[in-house]
N, CA, C and O atoms as a printed pandas DataFrame, in Angstrom:
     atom_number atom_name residue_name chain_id  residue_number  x_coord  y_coord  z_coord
0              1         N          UNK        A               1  -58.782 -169.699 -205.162
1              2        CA          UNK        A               1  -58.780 -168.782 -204.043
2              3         C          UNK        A               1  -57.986 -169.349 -202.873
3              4         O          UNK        A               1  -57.327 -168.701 -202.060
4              5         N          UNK        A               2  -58.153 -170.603 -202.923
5              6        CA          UNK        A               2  -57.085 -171.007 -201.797
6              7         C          UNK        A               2  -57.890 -171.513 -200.332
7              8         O          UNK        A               2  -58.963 -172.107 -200.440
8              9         N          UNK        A               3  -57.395 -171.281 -199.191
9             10        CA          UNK        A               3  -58.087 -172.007 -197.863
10            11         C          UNK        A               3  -57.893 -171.081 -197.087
11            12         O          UNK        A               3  -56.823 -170.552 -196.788
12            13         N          UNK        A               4  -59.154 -170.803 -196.657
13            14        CA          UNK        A               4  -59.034 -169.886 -195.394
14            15         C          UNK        A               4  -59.571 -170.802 -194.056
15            16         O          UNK        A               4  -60.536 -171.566 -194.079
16            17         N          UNK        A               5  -58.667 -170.517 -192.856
17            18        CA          UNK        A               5  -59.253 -170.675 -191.314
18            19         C          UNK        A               5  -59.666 -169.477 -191.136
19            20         O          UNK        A               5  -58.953 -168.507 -191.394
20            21         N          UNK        A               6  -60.918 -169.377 -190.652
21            22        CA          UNK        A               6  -61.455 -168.234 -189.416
22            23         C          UNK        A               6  -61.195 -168.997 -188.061
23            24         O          UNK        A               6  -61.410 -170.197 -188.227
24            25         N          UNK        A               7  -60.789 -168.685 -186.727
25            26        CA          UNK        A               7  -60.452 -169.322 -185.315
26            27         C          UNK        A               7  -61.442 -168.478 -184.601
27            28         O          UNK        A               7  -61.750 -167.367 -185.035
28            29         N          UNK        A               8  -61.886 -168.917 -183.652
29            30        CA          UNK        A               8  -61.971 -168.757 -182.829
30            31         C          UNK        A               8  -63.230 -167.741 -182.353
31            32         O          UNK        A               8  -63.205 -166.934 -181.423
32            33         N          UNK        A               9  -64.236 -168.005 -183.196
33            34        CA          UNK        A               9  -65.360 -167.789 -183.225
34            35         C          UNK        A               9  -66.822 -168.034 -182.949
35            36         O          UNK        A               9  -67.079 -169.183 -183.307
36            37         N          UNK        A              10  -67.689 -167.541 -182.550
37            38        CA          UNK        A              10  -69.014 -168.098 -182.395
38            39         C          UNK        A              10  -69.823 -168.330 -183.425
39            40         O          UNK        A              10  -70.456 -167.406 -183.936
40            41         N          UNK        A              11  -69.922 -169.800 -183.937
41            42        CA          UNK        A              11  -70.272 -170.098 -185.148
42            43         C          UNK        A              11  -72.015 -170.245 -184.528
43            44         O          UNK        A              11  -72.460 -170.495 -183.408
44            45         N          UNK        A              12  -72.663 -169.962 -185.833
45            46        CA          UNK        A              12  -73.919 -169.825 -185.498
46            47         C          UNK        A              12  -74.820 -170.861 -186.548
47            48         O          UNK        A              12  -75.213 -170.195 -187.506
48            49         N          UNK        A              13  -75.138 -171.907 -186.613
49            50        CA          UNK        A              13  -75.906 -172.591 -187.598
50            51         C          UNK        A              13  -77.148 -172.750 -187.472
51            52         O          UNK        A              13  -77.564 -172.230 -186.436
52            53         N          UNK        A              14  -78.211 -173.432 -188.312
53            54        CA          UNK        A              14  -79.986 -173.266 -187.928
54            55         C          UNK        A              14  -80.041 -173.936 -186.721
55            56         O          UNK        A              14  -80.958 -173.597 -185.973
56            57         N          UNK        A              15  -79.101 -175.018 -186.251
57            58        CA          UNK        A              15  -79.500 -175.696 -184.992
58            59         C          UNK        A              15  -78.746 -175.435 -183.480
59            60         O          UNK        A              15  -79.369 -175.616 -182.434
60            61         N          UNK        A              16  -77.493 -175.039 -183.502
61            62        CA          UNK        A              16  -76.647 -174.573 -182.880
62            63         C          UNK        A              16  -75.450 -173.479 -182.994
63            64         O          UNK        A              16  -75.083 -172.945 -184.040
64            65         N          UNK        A              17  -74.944 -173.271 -181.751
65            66        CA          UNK        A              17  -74.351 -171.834 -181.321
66            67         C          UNK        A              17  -72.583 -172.834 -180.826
67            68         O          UNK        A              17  -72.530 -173.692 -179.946
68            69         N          UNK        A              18  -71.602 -172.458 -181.524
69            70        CA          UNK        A              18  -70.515 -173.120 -181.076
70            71         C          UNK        A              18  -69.397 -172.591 -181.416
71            72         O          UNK        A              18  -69.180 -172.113 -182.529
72            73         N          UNK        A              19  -68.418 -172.642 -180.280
73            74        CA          UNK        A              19  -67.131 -171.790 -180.237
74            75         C          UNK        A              19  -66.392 -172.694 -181.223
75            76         O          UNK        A              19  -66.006 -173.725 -180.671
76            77         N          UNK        A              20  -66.010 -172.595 -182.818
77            78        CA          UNK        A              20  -65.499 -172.892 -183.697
78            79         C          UNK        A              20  -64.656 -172.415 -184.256
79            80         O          UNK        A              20  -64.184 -171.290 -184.095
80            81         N          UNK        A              21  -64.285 -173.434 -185.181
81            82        CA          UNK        A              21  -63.073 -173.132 -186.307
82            83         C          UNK        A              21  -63.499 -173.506 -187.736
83            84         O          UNK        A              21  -64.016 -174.599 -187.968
84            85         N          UNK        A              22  -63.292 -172.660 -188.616
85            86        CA          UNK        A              22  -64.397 -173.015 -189.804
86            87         C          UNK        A              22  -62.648 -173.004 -190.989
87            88         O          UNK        A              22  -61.805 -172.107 -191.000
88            89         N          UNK        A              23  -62.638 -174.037 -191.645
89            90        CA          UNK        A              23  -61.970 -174.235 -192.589
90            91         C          UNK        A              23  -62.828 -173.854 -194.059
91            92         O          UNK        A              23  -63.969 -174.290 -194.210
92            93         N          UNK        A              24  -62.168 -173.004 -195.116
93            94        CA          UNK        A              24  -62.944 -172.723 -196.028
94            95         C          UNK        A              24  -61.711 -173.077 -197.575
95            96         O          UNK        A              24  -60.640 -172.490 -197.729
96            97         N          UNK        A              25  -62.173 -173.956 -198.342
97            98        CA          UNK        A              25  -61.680 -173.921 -199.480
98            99         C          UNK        A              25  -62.204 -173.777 -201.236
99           100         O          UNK        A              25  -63.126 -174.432 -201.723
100          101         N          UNK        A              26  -61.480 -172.908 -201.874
101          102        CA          UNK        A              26  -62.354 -172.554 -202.700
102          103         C          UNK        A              26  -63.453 -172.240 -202.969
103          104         O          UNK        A              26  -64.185 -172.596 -203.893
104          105         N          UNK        A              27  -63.728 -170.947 -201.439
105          106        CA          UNK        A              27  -65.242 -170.341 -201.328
106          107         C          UNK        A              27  -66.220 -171.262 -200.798
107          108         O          UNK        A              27  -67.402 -170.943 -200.665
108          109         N          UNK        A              28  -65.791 -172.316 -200.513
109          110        CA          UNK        A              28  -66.960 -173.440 -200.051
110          111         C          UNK        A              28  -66.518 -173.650 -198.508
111          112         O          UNK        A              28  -65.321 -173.891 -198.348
112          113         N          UNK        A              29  -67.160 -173.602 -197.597
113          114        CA          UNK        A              29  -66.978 -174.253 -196.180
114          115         C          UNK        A              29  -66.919 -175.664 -196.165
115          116         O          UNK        A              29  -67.924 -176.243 -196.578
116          117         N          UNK        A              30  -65.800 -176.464 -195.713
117          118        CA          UNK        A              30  -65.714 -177.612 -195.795
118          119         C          UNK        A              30  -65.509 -178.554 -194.079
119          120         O          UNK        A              30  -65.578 -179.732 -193.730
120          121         N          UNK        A              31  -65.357 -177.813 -193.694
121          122        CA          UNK        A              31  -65.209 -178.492 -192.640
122          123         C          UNK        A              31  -65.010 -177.386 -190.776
123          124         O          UNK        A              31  -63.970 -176.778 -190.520
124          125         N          UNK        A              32  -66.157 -177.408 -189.868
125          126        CA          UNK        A              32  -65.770 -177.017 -188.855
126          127         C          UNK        A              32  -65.326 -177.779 -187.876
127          128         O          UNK        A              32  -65.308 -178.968 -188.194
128          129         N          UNK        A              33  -64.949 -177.542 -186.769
129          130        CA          UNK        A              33  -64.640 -178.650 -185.673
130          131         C          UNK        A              33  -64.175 -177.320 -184.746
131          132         O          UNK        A              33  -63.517 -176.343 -185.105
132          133         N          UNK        A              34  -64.840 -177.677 -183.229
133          134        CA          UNK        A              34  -64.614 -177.336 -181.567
134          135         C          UNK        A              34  -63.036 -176.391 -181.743
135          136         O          UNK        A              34  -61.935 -176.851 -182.044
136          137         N          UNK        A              35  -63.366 -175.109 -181.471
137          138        CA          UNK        A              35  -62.422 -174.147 -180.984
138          139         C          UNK        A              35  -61.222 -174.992 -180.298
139          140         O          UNK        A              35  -61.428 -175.740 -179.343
140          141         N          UNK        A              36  -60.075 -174.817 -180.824
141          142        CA          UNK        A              36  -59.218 -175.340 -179.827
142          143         C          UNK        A              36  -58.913 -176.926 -180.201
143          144         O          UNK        A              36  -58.055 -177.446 -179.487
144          145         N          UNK        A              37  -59.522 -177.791 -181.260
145          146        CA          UNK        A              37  -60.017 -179.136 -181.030
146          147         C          UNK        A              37  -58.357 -179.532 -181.977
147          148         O          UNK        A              37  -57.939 -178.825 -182.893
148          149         N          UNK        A              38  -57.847 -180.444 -181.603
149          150        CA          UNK        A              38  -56.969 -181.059 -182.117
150          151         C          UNK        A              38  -57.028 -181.422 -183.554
151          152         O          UNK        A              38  -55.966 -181.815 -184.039
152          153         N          UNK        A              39  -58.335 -181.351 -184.527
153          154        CA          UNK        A              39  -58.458 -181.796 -185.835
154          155         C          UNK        A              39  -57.958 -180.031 -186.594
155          156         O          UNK        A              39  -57.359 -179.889 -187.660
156          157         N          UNK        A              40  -58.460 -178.814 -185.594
157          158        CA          UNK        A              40  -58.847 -177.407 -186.386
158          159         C          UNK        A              40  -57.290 -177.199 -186.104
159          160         O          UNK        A              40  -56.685 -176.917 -187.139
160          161         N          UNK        A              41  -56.372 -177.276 -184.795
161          162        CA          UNK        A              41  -54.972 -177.369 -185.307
162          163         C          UNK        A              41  -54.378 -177.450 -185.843
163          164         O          UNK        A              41  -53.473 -176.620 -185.927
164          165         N          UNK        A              42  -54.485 -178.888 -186.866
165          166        CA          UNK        A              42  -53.714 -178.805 -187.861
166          167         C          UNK        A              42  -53.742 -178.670 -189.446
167          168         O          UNK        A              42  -53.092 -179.143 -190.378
168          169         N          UNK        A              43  -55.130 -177.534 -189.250
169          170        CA          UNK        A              43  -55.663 -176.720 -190.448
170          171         C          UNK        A              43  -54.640 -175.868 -190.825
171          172         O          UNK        A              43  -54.556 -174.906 -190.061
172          173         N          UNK        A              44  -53.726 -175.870 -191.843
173          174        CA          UNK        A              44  -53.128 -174.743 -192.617
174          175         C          UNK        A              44  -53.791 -173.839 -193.407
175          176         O          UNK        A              44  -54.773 -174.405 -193.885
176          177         N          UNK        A              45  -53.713 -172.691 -193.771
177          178        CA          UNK        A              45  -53.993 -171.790 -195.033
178          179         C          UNK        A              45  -53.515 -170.855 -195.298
179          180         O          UNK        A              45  -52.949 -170.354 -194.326
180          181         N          UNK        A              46  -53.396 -170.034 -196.611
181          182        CA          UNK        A              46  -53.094 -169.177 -196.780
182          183         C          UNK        A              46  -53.548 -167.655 -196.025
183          184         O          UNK        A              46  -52.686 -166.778 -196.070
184          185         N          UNK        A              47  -54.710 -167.361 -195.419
185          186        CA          UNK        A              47  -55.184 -166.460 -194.773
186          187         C          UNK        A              47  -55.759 -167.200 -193.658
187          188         O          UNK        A              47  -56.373 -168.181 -194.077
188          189         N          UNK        A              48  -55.793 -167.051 -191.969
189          190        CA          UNK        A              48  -56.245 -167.121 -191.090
190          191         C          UNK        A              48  -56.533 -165.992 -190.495
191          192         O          UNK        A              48  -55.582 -165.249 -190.256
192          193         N          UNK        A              49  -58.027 -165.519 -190.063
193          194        CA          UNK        A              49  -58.761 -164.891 -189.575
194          195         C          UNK        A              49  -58.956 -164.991 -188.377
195          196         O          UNK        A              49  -59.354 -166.136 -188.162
196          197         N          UNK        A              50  -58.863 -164.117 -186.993
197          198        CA          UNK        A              50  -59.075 -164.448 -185.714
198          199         C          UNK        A              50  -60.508 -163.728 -185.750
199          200         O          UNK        A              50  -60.731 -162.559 -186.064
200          201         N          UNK        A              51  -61.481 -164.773 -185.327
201          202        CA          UNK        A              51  -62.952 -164.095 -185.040
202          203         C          UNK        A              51  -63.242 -164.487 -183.538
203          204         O          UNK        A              51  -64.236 -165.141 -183.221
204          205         N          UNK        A              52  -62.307 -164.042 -182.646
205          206        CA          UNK        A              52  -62.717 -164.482 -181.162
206          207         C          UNK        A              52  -63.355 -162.733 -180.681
207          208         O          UNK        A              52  -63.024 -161.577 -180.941
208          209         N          UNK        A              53  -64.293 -163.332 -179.956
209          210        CA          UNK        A              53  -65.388 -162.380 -179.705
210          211         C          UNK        A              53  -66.042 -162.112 -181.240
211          212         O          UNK        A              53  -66.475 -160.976 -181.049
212          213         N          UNK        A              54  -66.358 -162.399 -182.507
213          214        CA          UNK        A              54  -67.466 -162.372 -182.857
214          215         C          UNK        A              54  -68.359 -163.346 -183.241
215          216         O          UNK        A              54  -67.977 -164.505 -183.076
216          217         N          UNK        A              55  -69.697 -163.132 -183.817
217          218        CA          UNK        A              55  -70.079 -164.337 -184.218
218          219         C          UNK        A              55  -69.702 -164.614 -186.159
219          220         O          UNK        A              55  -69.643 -163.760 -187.044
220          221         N          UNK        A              56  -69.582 -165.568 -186.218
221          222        CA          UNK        A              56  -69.962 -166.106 -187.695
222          223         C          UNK        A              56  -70.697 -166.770 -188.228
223          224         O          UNK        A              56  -70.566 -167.962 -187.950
224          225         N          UNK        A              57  -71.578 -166.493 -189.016
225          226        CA          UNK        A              57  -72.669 -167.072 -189.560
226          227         C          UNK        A              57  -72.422 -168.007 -190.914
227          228         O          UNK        A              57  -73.358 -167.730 -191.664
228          229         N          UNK        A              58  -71.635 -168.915 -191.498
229          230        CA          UNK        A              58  -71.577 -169.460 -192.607
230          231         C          UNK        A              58  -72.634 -169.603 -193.386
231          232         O          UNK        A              58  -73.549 -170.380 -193.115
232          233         N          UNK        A              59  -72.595 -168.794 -194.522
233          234        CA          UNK        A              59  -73.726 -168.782 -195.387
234          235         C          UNK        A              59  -75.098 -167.662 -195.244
235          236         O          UNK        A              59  -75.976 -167.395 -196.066
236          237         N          UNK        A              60  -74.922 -167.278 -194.188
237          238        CA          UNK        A              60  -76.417 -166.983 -193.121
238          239         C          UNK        A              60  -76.647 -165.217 -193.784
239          240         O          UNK        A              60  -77.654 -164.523 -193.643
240          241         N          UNK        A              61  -75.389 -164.856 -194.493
241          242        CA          UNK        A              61  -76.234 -163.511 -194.810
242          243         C          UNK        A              61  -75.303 -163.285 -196.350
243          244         O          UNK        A              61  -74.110 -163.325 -196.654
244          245         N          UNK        A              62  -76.953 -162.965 -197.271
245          246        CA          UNK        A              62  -76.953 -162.752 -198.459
246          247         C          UNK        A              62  -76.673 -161.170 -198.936
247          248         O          UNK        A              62  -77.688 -160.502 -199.135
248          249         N          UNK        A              63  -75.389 -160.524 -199.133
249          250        CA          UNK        A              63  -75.076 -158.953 -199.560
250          251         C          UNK        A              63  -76.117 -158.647 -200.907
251          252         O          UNK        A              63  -76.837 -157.650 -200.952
252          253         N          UNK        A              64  -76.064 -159.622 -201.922
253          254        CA          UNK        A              64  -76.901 -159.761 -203.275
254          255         C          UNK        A              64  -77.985 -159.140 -203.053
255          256         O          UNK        A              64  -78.910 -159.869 -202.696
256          257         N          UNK        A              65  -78.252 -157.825 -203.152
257          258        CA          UNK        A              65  -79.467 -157.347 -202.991
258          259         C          UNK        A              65  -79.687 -156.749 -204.424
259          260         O          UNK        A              65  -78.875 -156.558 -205.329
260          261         N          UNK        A              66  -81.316 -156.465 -204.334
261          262        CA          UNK        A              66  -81.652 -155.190 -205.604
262          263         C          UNK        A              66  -82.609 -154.640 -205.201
263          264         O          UNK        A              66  -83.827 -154.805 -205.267
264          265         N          UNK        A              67  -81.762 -153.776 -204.654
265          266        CA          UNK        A              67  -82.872 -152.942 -203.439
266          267         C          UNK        A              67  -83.463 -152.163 -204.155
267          268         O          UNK        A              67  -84.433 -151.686 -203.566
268          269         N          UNK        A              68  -83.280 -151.629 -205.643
269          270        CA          UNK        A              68  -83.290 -150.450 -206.642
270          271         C          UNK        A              68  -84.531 -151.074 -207.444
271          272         O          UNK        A              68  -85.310 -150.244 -207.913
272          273         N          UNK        A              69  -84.763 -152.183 -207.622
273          274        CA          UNK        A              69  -85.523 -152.788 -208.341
274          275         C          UNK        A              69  -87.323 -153.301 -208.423
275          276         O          UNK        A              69  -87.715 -154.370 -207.955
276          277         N          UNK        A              70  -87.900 -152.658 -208.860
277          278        CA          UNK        A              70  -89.422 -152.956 -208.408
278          279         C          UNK        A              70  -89.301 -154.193 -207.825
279          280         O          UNK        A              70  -88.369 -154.992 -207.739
280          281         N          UNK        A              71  -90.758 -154.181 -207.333
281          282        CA          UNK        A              71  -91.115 -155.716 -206.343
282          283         C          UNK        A              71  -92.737 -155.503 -205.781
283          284         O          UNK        A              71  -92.918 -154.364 -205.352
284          285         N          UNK        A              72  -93.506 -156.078 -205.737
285          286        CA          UNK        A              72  -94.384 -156.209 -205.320
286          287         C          UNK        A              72  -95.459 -154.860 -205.350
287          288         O          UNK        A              72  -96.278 -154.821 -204.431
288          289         N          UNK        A              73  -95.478 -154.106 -206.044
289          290        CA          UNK        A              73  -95.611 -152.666 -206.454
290          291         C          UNK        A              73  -94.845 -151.431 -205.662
291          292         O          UNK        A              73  -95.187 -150.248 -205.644
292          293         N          UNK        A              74  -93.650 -152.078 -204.979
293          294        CA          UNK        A              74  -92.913 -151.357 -204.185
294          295         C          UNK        A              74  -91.674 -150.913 -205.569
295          296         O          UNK        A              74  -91.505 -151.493 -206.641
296          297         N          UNK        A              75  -90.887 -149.541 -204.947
297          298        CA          UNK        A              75  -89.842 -149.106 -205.167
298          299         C          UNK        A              75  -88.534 -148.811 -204.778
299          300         O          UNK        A              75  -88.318 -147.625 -205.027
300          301         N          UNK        A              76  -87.503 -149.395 -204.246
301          302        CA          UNK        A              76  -86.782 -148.854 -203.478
302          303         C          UNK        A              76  -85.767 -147.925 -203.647
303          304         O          UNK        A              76  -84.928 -147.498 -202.853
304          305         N          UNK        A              77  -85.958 -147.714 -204.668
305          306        CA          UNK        A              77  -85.268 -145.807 -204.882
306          307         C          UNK        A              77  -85.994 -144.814 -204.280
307          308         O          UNK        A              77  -85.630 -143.641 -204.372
């Protein structure tokens, strides 16, 4: 898949809130570092994403649902 930068975003993790740069390779997050910071500069990739003004959550939300699927004597059809 290759390396993606997202810039310039409000990264959101379980412990902190930080204006970041999230390097991503082969679907895996490998490395963030400080909006602007001299290390996220000289991040190359094939796709760069500008996320200034939103937040990003790495990892933080699961689409994988089965909303259709019994559960607990519930139905969600």
């Amino acid at each position: 898949m290759g390396r993606i930068v997202i810039r310039g975003g409000l990264v959101i993790t379980a412990a902190d809130e930080i204006e970041a740069d999230v390097l991503v390779e082969d679907e895996k997050i490998v490395a963030l570092a400080a909006g602007g910071s001299s290390q996220a500069e000289t991040w190359t990739a094939g796709q760069v994403i500008d996320a200034t003004g939103k937040y990003v959550i790495p990892g933080g939300v699961d689409v994988h649902t089965h909303m259709e699927m019994p559960f607990g004597g519930t139905n969600g059809a």
